[in-house]
C-alpha positions, 0 to 999 in steps of 0.5 A, spaced: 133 205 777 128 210 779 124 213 773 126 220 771 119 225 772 117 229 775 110 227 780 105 231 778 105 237 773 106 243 777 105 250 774 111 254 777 116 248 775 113 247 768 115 256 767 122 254 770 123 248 766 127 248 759 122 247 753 122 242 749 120 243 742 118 236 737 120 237 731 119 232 724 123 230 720 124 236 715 118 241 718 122 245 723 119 251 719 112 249 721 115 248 729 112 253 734 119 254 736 123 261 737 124 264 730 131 265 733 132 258 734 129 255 728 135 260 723 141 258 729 139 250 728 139 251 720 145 254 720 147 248 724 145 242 720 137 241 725 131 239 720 128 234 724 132 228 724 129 222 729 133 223 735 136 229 734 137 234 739 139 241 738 140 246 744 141 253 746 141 256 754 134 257 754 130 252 749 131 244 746 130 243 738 128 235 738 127 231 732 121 226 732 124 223 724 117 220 720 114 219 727 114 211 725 117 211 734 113 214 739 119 212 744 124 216 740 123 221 745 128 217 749 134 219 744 132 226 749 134 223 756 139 220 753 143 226 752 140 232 755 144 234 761 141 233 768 135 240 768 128 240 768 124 239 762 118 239 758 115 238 752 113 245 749 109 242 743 101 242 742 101 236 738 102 231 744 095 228 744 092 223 750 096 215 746 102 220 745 103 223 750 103 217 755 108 214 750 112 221 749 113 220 757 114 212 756 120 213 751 123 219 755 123 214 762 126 208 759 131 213 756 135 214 763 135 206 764 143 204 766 144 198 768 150 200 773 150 195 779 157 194 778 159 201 775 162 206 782 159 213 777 152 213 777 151 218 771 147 225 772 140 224 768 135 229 766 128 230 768 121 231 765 115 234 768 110 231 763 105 233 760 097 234 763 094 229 758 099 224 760 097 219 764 104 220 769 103 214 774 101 209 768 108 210 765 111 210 771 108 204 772 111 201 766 117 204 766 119 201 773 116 195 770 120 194 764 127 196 769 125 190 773 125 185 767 131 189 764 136 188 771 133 180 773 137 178 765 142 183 765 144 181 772 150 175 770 148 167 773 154 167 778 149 172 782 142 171 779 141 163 781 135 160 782 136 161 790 137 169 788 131 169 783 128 167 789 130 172 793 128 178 786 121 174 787 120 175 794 123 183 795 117 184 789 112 180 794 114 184 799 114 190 796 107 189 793 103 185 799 104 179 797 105 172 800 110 167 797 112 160 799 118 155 795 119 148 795 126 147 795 131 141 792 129 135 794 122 136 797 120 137 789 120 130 789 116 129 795 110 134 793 110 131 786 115 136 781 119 130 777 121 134 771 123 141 776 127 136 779 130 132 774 132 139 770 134 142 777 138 137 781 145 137 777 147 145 780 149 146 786 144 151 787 138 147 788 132 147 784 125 150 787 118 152 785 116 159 787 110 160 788 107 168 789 100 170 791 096 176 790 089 179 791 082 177 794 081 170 794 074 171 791 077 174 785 078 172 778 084 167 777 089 170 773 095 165 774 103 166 771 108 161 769 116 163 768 121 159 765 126 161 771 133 157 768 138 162 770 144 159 767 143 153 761 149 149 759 145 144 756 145 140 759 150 133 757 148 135 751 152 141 752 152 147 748 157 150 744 161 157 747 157 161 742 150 158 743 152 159 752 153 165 751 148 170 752 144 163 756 144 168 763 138 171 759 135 164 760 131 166 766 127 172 762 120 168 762 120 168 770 123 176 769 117 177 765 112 174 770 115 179 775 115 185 771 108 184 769 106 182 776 108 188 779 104 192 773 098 188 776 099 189 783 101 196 783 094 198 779 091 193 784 087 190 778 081 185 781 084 179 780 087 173 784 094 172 782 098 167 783 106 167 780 109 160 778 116 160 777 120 153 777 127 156 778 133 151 775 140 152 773 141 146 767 147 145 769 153 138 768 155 133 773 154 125 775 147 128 777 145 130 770 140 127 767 140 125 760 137 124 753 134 119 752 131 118 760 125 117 761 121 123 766 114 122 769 111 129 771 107 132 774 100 130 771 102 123 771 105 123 762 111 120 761 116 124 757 122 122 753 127 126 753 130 127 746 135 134 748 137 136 754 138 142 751 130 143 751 130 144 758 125 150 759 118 146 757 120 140 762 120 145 769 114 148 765 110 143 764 110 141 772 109 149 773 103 150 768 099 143 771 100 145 779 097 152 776 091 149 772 089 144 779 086 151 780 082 151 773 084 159 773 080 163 768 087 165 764 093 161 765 099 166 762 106 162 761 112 167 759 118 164 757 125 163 752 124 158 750 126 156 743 131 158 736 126 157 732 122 163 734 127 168 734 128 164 725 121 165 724 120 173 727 127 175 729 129 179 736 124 184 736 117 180 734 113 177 740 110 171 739 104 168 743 100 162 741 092 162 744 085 159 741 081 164 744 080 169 738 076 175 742 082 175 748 088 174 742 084 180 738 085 185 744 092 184 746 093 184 739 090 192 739 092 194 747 100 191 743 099 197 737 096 201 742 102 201 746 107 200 741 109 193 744 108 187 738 106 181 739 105 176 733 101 170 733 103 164 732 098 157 730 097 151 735 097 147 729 095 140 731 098 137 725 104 137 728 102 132 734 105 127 732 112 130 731 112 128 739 110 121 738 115 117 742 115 109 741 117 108 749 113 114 752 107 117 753 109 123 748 116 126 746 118 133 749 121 135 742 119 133 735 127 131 732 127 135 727 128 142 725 121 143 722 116 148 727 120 148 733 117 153 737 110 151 735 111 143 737 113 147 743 108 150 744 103 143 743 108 140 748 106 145 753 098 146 752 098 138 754 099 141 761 095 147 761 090 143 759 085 145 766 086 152 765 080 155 762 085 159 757 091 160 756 096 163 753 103 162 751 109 167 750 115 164 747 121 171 748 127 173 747 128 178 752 134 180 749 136 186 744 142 185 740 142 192 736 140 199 741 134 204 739 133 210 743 130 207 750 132 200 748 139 199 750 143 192 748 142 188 754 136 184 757 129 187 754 121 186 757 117 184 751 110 183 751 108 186 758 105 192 758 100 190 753 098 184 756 098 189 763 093 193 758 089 186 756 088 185 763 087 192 766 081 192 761 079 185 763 079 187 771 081 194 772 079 196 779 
C-alpha cells in the first residue's frame, strides 16, 4: 500500500487544501482556528479529545488529547473523507512534525489483499520542517512488515517468503541466493533442515546482499517460521492460533532492510533468513533428538515447539564467519517475553552500553519502545543437557526469553556485536495507525541507530 502524502509541499496546493487545526485536550479557546468554528464545534460537544475530529466545509477541528501519542494524527486519516490537507497549526516542530506525518501515513494502512473495494484515503501535504522522504520511508517500511504477518500461512510459505525477499531485492539492487531443501544438509544447515524438513514446502536459507563490499558489515538474521504447529509437541488450538505471525522476525528484517537500502546507508549488508514451516509428519523431528549445528555443538531437543533458536543458531554462525561489525537477529521467539513486557514493549538483549544507549535514545525519539533485557550468565546452566553439548531450552518456567537469548549468543559468538530482539510483531488491541493485526516493532529506531552510525 502506497503512503498518502503528497511529495513535496508546493504553495498552490497547500492554499487549495483544507486546514487542519490541532487541538489539546481542553484548550480549543487557545486554538488559532476560526472563531466561528471554535463556537459551532463547542456547541457540538469538541474540546480536544485524543482523535477527535470535527469539520465544516472549509477547516478540520482535530484533537491531540494530552499529546502523550505523537501518531494520534492517524485518528485524521483514519476518518477524514478523501481531499487534500494540511496542518494549519504553528506548533508542529521539526521531531513533531515528522511524527505528526508518520501517524498520518500509518493511518491510511489497510491490509485489503483480499478485500474487492479498495477504500477512498485522504491525503497530507506535509509540512516544510517535516522530513517527508523520511516518513515515507518508514511508512512503506512498517507496511511491508505489517502485510508479510497479516498475510495467512497457506500463501505466505517458506517458497513465498522467499519470493517477498526477492521482490525486495529486486527492488532495491540487491543480489539473493537460497539454499533449498536437501542441500541444507550438504552445505552444513542441520538444524534448518531438522525444523524445516517435516513440510511439503521445504525449508531454505535466504541469503540477501547489499552495498559496497569495502563497507562496514552489518548482518541481519530473521526467524522465518511461516506457520508453526509445534512441532510433535503440538500445540494447542488456542496457542496455533495467531502462529501465521511466527515468520515476524524475517518480516522485520526486510522492513529494516528496505529502510537502509532505501537511505543508501554505508554498510555491507547481508539479510539471513532461515525460512521453515514447523510442520507434523513421519519426518518430523522429535523431542529428545539429538541435533548437531552448524558451529559443530550438539543440541538436545527438549520442545519441538522451541523451533526458532534452532534455524537461528545455523543462520546466526553462517552470519558470524564473516565476523561482521554488528550482527542484529530479530525474532518472535518466546511467551516468556510478551509475560515480562506484554504485546507492545520491545525487548533486546546487547552487551554493548554505548550502541544499547543510542537505540535506547533514537526509540524515545522516534516513539518505538524497546527495553532492554540481561543476558545473565547465571542462568547458563538451565541449558546444561547430561548427553549433549547444551540443551536449547531450560525446562522450566523460569526467564524463558533470557536462557533464549544465551542459547543464541553461543552462535553469534564471531560477530563483534550483537543484538537480539525477542518481538511480537502483533497488536491484539487497535490505536490510531495501529490496527489489530501484524505490527512492526523496533525498526525504525534500529534504522535511526544505524542511519547515525553509517549515514551516507
Amino acid at each position: 500500500m502506497a503512503p498518502h502524502l503528497l511529495s513535496d509541499y508546493e504553495q498552490a496546493a497547500a492554499n487549495a487544501a483544507k486546514k487542519i487545526y490541532l487541538v489539546r485536550d481542553g484548550a480549543l479557546d487557545e486554538s488559532d482556528a476560526p472563531e466561528g468554528l471554535k463556537r459551532l464545534a463547542q456547541v457540538n460537544g469538541f474540546n480536544g479529545e485524543a482523535g477527535a475530529v470535527f469539520a465544516d466545509g472549509e477547516a478540520v477541528l482535530f484533537g491531540l488529547g494530552d499529546e502523550s501519542d505523537p501518531l494520534i494524527t492517524a485518528a485524521a486519516a483514519e476518518k477524514l473523507v478523501e481531499g487534500d490537507y494540511i496542518f494549519a497549526s504553528a506548533q508542529l516542530e521539526n521531531d513533531a512534525a515528522d511524527l505528526a506525518v508518520l501517524g498520518w501515513l500509518l493511518g491510511g494502512y489497510r491490509f485489503d489483499r483480499y478485500k474487492q473495494q479498495k477504500p477512498a484515503v485522504a491525503r497530507l501535504i506535509a509540512p516544510e520542517n517535516a522530513d517527508a522522504a523520511a516518513m515515507r520511508r518508514a511508512a512503506a517500511s512498517v507496511f511491508l512488515v505489517r502485510d508479510l504477518v497479516n498475510t495467512p500461512a497457506g500463501d505466505m510459505g517458506p517458497a513465498a517468503l522467499e519470493q517477498a525477499a526477492r521482490n525486495l531485492a529486486m527492488e532495491m539492487g540487491a543480489q539473493i541466493e537460497t539454499i533449498v531443501g536437501e542441500d541444507l544438509l550438504a552445505q552444513n544447515f542441520p538444524m534448518v533442515h531438522a525444523v524445516g524438513r517435516a513440510a511439503s514446502d521445504a525449508p531454505r536459507l535466504i541469503d540477501m546482499r547489499w552495498g559496497d563490499k569495502d563497507a562496514p558489515k552489518l548482518t541481519l538474521v530473521g526467524k522465518g517460521v511461516t506457520f508453526d504447529s509445534g512441532g510433535l509437541n503440538i500445540k494447542g488450538a488456542g496457542g496455533m492460533a495467531l502462529m501465521k505471525k511466527d515468520m515476524g522476525g524475517s518480516a522485520h528484517c526486510l522492513g529494516l532492510a528496505r529502510m537502509i537500502m532505501d537511505a543508501g546507508l554505508k554498510v555491507r549488508l547481508r539479510v539471513l533468513i532461515p525460512a521453515v514451516e514447523n510442520a507434523i509428519s513421519g519426518d518430523a523431528f522429535r523431542p529428545g533428538d539429538i541435533l548437531k549445528s552448524r558451529k559443530g555443538l550438539t543440541v538436545e531437543i527438549g520442545n519441538t515447539d522451541a523451533e526458532g533458536r534452532l534455524i537461528l543458531a545455523d543462520a546466526l554462525s553462517y552470519g558470524g564467519e564473516e565476523a561482521p561489525e554488528l550482527m542484529i537477529s530479530l525474532a518472535t521467539l518466546t511467551g516468556a517475553a510478551r509475560v515480562a513486557l506484554g504485546p507492545d514493549l520491545a525487548p533486546y538483549y546487547c552487551d554493548d552500553d554505548d550502541l544499547c544507549e543510542a537505540l535506547e535514545a533514537a526509540a524515545a525519539k522516534s516513539f518505538d519502545p524497546v527495553w532492554r533485557m540481561p543476558l545473565w550468565r547465571g542462568y547458563e546452566s538451565m541449558l546444561s543437557s547430561q548427553i549433549a553439548d547444551v540443551n536449547h531450552i531450560s525446562g522450566g518456567s523460569f526467564a524463558g526469553s533470557v536462557t533464549a537469548a544465551l542459547f543464541l549468543k553461543k552462535f553469534a559468538g564471531e560477530a563483534a556485536r550483537w543484538m537480539h530482539f525477542d518481538l511480537y510483531a502483533w497488536r491484539p488491541k487497535a490505536a490510531p495507525g495501529r490496527p489489530v493485526g501484524g505490527e512492526a516493532q523496533a525498526i525504525r529506531a534500529l534504522f535511526d541507530t544505524l542511519a547515525d552510525r553509517y549515514r551516507p
